[in-house]
C-alpha positions as a Markdown table, in Angstrom:
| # | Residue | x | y | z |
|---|---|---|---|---|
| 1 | Unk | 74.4 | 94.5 | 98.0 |
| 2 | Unk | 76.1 | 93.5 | 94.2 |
| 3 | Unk | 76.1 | 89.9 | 93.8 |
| 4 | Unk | 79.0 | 88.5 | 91.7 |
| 5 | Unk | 78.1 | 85.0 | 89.7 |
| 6 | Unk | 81.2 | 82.3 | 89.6 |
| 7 | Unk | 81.1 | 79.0 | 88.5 |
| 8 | Unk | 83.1 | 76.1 | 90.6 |
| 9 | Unk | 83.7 | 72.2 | 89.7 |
| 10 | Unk | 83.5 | 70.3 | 92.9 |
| 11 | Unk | 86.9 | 68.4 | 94.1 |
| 12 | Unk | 87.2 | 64.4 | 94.5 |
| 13 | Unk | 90.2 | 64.4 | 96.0 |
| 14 | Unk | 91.6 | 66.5 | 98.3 |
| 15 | Unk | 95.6 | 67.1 | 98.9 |
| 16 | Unk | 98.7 | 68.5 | 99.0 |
| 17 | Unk | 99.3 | 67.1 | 95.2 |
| 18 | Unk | 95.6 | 67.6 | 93.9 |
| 19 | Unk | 95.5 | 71.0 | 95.1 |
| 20 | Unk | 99.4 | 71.3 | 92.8 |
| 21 | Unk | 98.0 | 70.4 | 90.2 |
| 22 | Unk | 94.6 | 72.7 | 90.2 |
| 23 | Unk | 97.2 | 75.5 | 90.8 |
| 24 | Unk | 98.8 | 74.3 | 87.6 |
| 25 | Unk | 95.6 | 74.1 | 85.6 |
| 26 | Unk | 94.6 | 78.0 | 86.5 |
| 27 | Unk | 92.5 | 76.7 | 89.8 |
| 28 | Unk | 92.1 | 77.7 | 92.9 |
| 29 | Unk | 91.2 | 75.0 | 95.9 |
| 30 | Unk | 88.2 | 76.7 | 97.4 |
| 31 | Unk | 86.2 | 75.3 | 100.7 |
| 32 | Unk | 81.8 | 75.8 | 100.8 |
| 33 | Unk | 81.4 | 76.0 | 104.4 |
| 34 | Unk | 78.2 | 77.1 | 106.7 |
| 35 | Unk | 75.5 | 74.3 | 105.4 |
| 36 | Unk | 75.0 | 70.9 | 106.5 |
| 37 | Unk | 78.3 | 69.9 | 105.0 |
| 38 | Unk | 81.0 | 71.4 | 103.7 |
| 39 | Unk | 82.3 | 71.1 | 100.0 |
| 40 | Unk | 85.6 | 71.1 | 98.3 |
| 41 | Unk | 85.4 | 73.1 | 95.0 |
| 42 | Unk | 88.3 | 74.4 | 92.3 |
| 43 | Unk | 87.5 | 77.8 | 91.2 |
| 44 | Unk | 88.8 | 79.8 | 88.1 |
| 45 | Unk | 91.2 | 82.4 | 88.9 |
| 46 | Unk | 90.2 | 84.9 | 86.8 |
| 47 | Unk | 86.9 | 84.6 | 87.9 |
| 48 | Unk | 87.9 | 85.7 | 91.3 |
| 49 | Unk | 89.7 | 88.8 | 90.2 |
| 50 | Unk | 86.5 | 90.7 | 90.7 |
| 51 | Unk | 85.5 | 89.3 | 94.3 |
| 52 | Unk | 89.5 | 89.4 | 95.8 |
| 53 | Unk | 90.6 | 92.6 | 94.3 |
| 54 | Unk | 88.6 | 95.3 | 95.0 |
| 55 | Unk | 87.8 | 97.4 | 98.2 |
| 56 | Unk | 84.1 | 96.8 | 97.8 |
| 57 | Unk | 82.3 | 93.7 | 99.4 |
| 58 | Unk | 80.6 | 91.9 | 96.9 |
| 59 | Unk | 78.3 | 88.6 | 97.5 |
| 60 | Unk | 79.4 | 85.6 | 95.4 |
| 61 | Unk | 76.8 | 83.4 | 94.0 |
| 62 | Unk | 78.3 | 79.6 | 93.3 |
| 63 | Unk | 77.1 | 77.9 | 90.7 |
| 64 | Unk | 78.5 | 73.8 | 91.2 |
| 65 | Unk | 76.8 | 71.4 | 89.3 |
| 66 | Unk | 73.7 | 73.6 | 88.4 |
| 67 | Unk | 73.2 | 74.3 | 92.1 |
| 68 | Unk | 73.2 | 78.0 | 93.1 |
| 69 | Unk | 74.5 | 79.0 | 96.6 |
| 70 | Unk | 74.7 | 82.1 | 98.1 |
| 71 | Unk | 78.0 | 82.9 | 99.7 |
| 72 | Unk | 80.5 | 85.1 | 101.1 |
| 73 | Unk | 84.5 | 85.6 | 100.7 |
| 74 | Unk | 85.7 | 84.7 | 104.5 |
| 75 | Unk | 89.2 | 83.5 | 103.9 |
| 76 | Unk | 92.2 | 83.6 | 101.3 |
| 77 | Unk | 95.7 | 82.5 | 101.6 |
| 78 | Unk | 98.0 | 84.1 | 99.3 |
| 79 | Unk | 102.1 | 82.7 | 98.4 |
| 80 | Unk | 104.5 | 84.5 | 100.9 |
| 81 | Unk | 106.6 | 85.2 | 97.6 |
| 82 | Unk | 104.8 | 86.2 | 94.8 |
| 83 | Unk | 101.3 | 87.2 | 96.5 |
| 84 | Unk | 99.3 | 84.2 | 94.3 |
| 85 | Unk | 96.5 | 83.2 | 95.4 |
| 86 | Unk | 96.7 | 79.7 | 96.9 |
| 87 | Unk | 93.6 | 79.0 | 98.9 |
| 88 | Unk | 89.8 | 80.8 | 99.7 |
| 89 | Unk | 87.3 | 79.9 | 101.8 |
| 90 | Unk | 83.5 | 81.0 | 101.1 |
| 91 | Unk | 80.6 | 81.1 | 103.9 |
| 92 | Unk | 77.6 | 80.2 | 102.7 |
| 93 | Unk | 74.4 | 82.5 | 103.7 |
| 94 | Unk | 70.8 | 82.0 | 104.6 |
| 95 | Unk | 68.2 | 85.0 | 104.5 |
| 96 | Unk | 67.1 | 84.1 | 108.1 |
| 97 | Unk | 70.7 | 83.9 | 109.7 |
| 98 | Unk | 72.7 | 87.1 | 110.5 |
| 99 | Unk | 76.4 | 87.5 | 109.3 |
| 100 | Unk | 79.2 | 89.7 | 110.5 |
| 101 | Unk | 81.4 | 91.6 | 107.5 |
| 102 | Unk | 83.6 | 94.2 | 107.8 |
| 103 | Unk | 82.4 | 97.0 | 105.5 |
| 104 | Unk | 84.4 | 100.1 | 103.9 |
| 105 | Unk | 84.0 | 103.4 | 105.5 |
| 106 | Unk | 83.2 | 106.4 | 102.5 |
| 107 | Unk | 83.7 | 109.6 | 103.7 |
| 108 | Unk | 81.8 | 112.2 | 101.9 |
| 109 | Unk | 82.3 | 116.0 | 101.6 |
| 110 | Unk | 84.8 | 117.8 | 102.5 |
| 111 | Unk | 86.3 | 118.8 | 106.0 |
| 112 | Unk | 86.7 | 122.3 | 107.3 |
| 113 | Unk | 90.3 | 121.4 | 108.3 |
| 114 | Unk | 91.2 | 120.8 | 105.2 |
| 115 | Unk | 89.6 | 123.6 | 103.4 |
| 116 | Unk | 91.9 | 125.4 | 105.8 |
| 117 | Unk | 94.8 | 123.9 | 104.6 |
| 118 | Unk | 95.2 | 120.7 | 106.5 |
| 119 | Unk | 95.7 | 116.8 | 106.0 |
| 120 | Unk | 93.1 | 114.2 | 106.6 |
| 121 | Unk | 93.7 | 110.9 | 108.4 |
| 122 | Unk | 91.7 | 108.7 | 107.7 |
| 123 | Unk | 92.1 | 106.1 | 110.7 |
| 124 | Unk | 89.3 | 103.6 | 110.5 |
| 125 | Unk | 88.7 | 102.3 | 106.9 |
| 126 | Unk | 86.0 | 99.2 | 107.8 |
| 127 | Unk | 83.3 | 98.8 | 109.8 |
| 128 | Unk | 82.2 | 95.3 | 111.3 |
| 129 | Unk | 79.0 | 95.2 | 111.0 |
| 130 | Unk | 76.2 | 92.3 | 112.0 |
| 131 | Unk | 73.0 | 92.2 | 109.7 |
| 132 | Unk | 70.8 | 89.7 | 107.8 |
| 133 | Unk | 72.1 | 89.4 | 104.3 |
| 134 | Unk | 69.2 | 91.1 | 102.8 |
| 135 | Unk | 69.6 | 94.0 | 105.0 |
| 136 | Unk | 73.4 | 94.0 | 104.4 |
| 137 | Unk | 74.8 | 97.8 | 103.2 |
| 138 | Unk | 77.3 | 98.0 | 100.8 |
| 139 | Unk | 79.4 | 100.7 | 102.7 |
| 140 | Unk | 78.8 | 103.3 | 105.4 |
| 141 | Unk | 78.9 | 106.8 | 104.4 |
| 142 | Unk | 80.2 | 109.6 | 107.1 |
| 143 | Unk | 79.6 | 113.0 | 105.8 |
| 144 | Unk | 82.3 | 115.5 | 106.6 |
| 145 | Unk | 80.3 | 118.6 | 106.1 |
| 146 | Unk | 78.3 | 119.1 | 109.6 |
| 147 | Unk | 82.4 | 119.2 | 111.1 |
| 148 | Unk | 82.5 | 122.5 | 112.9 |
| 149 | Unk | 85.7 | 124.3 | 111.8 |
| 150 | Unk | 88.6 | 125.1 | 114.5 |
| 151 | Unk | 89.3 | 128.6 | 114.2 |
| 152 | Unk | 91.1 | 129.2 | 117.4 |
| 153 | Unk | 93.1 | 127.3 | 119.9 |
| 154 | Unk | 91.8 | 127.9 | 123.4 |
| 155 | Unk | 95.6 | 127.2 | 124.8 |
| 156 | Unk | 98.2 | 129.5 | 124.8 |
| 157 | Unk | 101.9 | 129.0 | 125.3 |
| 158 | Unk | 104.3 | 131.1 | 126.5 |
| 159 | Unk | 108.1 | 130.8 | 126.4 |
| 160 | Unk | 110.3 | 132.4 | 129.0 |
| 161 | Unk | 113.8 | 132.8 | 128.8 |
């Protein structure tokens, strides 16, 4: 799975106020949870464009302090109004302990129903899937192709007057 490096600067003080004025300064208040011990980190927001807006799920790599951690994107609050983002919480990862993701659904091909001329509703778009992180995929591909194609209908209606 593609791993996306960040950088973070860890938090003394923690806040209503502090996390104002990280806001201010181009931060985000971000939580490091899943270890011994949780830590409170400010992250960039640009760096974050890459890991929050995209339909992909990405791995984020954290760099505080030159120490690397391995993480994963498990919560963000956004602003009611203007859809900022306010708050994100990342899990941290170990190779022997499984995690659950939800990961997009590709479809592939193309369906007979449409070739004939119909619509296709797409209803499920992730999957939640449970797998070591090295054995994570980076989406599930459903191949359209082996549909078989409708080419009657076995019911018949009949109107009488």
């Amino acid at each position: 799975m593609k791993t996306i490096a960040i950088s973070g600067s860890p938090r003394e003080n923690v806040g209503k106020r502090d996390a104002k004025e990280l806001r201010y300064e181009g931060k985000v208040p971000a939580v490091l949870y899943g270890g011994k011990e949780q830590q409170h980190l400010a992250v960039v927001i640009a760096d974050l464009r890459d890991v929050i807006y995209t339909p992909e799920v990405n791995f984020v790599e954290i760099e505080v302090n030159g120490a690397k951690t391995k993480a994963i994107v498990k919560d963000t609050q956004f602003h009611p109004l203007t859809d900022v983002l306010m708050h994100i919480d990342f899990l941290q990862l170990f190779d022997e302990k499984e995690i659950v993701m939800e990961i997009p659904v590709k479809l592939t091909g193309t369906s007979p129903g449409v070739k004939m001329g119909g619509k296709l509703i797409q209803k499920l778009r992730k999957l939640r899937v449970k797998a070591l992180p090295a054995n994570m995929p980076q989406n599930v591909e459903v191949s359209l192709d082996p549909l078989f194609p409708i080419t009657h209908f076995p019911l018949s209606i009949s109107i009488f007057r």
